[in-house]
N, C-alpha and C positions, 0 to 999 in steps of 0.2 A: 402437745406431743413431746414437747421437750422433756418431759417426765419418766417417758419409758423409755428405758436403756436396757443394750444387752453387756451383761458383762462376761456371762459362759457361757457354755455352750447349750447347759439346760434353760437359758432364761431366752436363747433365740429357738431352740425346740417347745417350749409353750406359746412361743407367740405365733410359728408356724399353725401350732396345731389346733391354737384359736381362730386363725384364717381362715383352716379348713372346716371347723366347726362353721362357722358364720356360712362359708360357701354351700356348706350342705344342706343346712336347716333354717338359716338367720339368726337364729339367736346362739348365745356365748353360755359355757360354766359361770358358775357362781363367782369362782375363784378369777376369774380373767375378764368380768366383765369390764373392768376398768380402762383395758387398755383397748376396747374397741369402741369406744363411746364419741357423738357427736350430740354436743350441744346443750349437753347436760350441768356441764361443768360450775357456772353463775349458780345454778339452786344448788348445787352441792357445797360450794365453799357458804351458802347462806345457811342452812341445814347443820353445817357445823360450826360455824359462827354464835350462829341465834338460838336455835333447837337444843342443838350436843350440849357443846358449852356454855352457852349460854343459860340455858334455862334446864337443861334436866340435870346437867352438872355442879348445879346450885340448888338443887333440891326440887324445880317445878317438874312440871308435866303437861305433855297436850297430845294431840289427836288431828292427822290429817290425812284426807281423803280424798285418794285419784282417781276418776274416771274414765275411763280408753276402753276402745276395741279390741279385738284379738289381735296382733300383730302393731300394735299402736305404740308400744314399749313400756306397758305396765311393770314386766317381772324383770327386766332390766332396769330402770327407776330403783326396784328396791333391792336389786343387788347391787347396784352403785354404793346404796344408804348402807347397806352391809358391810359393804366394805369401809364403807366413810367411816362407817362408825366404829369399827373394831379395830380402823388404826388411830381412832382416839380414846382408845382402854374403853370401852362401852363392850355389856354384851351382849350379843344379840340371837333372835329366836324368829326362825320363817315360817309362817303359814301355809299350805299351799290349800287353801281353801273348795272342797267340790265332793261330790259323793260321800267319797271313803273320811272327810273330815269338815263338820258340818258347827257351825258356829251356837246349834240348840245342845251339843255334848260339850258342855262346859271343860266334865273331867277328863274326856277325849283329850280338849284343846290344851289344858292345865299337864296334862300325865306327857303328852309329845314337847310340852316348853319343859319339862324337869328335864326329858332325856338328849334333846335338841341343843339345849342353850348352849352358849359358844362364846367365847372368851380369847381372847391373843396375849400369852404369856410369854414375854422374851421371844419373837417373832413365830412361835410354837402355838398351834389353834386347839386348847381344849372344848372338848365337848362334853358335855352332861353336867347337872348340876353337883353330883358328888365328886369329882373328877376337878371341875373348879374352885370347891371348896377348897380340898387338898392342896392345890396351885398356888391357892391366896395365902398361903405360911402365916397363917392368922394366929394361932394356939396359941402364942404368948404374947400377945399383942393386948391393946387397951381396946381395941376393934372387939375382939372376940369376947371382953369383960362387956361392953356398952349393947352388943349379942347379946348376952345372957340376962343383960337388967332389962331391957327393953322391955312394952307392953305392946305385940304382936297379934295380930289375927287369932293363928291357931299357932297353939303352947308348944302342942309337939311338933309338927315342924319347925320351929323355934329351937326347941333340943337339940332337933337332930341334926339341923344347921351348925349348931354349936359343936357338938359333938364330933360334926363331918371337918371341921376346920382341925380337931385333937387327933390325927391319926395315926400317931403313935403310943396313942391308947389304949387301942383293942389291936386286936389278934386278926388273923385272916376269917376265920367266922362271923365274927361281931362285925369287920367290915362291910363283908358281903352282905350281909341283913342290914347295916345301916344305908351300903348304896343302893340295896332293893328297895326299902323305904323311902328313900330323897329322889327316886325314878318313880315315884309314884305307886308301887308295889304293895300289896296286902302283908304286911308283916303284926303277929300280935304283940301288944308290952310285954307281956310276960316271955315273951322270946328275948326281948332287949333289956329288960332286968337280968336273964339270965347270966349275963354278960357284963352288969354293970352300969347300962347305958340306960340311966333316967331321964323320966319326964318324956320320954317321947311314945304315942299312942295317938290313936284316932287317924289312921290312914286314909288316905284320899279317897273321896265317892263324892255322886253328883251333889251332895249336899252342901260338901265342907270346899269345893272346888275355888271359890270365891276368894279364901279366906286363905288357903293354899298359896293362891297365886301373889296375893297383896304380901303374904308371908315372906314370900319369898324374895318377891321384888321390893321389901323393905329392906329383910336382912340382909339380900348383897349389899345395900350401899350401904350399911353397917359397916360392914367387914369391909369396904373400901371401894368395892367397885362403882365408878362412879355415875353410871348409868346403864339404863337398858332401853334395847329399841327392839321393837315389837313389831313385826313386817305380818301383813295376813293379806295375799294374795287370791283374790277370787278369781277359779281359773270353769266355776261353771256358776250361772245362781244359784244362791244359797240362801236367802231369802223371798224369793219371789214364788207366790202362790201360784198351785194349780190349779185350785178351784175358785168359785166368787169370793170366799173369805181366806185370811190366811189358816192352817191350823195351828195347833195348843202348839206344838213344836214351835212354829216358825214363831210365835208368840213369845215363847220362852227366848228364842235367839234373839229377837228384836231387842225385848229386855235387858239383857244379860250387856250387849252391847251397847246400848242407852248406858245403863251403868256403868261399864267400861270406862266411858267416854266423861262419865260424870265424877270419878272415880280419878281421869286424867286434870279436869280441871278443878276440881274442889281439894286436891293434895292427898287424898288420901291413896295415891300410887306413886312416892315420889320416885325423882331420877326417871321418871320414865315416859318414852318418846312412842307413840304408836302409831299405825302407817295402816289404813285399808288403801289399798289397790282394788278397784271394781270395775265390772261390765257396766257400759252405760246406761244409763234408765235407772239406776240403783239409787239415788236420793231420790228423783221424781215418784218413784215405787214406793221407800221408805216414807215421805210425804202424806201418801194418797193412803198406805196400809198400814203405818206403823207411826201417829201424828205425833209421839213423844218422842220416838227417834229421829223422823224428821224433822223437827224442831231444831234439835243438835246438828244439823248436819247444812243447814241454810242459815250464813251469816244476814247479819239484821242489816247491811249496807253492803251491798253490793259495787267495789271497787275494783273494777279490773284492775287498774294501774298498778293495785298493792295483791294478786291475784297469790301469790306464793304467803302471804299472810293468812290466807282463809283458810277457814279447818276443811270447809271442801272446793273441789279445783278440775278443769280437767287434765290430765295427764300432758296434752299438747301446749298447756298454758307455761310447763314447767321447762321445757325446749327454749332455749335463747332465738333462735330460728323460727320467725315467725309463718315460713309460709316454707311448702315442701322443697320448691326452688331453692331456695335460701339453705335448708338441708343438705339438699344434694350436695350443694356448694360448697360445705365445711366438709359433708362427707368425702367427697373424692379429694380433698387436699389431703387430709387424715389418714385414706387409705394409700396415698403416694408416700404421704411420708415415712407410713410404716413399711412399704417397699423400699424406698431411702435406707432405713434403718435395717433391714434384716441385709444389704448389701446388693442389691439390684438396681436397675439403670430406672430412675426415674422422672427422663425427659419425655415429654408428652403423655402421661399418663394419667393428671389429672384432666386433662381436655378429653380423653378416651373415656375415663370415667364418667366425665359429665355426658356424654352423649351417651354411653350406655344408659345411663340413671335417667335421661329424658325418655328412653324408649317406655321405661317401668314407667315413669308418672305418667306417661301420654296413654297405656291401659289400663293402671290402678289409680285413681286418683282419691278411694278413701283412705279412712284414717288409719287404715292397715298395710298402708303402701312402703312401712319403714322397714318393713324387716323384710319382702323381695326384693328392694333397691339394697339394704347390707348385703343379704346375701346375691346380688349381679358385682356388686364392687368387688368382696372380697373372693369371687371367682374368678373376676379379669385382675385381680393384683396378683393373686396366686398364679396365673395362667403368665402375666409379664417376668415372673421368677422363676419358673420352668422353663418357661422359651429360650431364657439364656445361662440353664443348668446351675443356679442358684441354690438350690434345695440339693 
């Protein structure tokens, strides 16, 4: 806790208002999940340690995969990671995987990471891939020459990479057609000849999506950035059949992701970290329907000890708190402290807390018990900062 401080007025109004998010619903913004977290802390500094810097900041890559319940703390996990990682120059792309975004639309997943991706320049969050280019003041750089020689994927994305770093090269037209194209957008050459802007052609579709994306995730660490982390969050199944077999669709998803995965450890995505968050049953599934991607997803030696090592895990394994008790425990100090901190009386309030928090475990006792016990804590912290007209 010693980490978050308020020093305005705006920095104790987002913490408030983080409270009150937690109190209403249990879970937190993307942007503030950091400062209400228990337990998390040991895999984050390992994540950036070993993962970031380590390994995809040096050019590797790999692939790993949580398992949890609804309310278990999947999508918190990976905006921790989000955060981790974009205050060490990584950029980073969220999934939120279900219906409306299904892992068989490649170009779906490929067209939302161009417009998505997200990058921390001088404490300032760009988003989108042409919009980062711009950022990275590459144009007269040896980055931007080592761009241009490269042998990439696909050629024209490759250009227009090149191109999107030159932006004081074209004009307000040419721009617009180059960021419609780097957003994934139907643009023709001869639109971008018109203008000057060679070599770029062959627009994204389900075919070239592959080719696209390695594109892309090459040429940032080209140009400098020195990693990217890839969050896909499943918030319904997306691979699991409705009938006896899976279909040609889920078929294609299975693949796609197999290759992803194979794509993370043979090098050919370097700088790049990827993260499935899943409902449980989703290896055992993957297993039984999909034996090449289930392959990938069960380590050949089974060590709990080294459990944050394995490409897959479950979510509860990544908690320093082994048992919910033990949760609670950190949690009600955490949430006194941040009453400490926002200026309210914090004697006896983590012993109030615990007893509240016993009430939630003694009627939830599954794996979805974390996010009613945050949000009973962070109602009785907000309820002790009211009582004595703190807010």
């Amino acid at each position: 806790m010693s980490a978050i401080m308020i020093q305005t007025s705006e920095d104790r109004e987002k913490l408030l208002d983080t409270l009150e998010q937690v109190a209403q619903s249990g879970i937190v913004s993307p942007d503030s999940a950091h400062l209400i977290d228990v337990g998390n802390g040991p895999y984050l500094n390992y994540a950036e340690r070993e993962l970031f810097r380590g390994l995809a900041m040096q050019g590797g890559a790999t692939v790993k995969l949580f398992e949890g319940t609804y309310g278990a703390g999947k999508s918190h996990l990976l905006q921790l990671l989000r955060h981790r990682a974009l205050s060490c120059g990584m950029a980073v792309a969220y999934f939120d995987l279900s219906q409306d975004m299904r892992l068989e639309d490649w170009k779906q997943i490929t067209q939302f990471f161009l417009e998505q991706l997200e990058w921390r320049n001088g404490g300032r969050t760009v988003r989108s891939l042409p919009h980062i280019l711009e950022a990275l003041e590459a144009d007269q750089s040896e980055r931007a020459l080592s761009l241009r020689k490269a042998k990439l994927p696909h050629p024209g994305m490759q250009h227009a990479m090149w191109w999107g770093v030159h932006r004081g090269q074209h004009g307000d037209n040419s721009r617009r057609l180059l960021h419609e194209y780097l957003n994934g957008g139907r643009v023709a050459a001869a639109d971008f000849k018109r203008y000057g802007l060679t070599g770029i052609k062959g627009y994204l579709s389900q075919r070239n999506a592959e080719q696209y994306m390695k594109t892309v995730l090459a040429g940032l660490r080209l140009l400098g950035v020195p990693g990217v982390l890839l969050l896909f969050d499943e918030n319904e199944r997306t691979l699991q059949p409705k009938g006896k077999m899976p279909t040609r669709k889920l078929n294609i998803a299975a693949n796609l992701m197999r290759r992803f995965i194979d794509g993370c450890t043979t090098g050919a995505l370097p700088g790049t970290v990827a993260v499935f968050a899943v409902l449980p049953g989703f290896i055992s599934m993957c297993t039984e329907e999909y034996p090449a991607l289930g392959q990938r997803l069960i380590p050949p030696h089974l060590d709990l000890g080294k459990a944050w090592r394995l490409t897959a895990s479950s979510v509860e394994k990544v908690n320093a708190n082994a048992t919910p008790e033990a949760f609670l425990e950190e949690a009600a100090d955490h949430f006194t402290e941040l009453v400490r901190i926002l200026g309210g009386r914090s004697e006896g309030l983590a012993a109030e807390l615990r007893a509240k928090g016993m009430e939630v475990l003694q009627k939830q006792a599954d794996e979805g018990h974390k996010r009613m016990l945050m949000k009973t804590l962070a109602y009785n912290s907000l309820l002790r900062l009211e009582q004595e007209e703190y807010r």
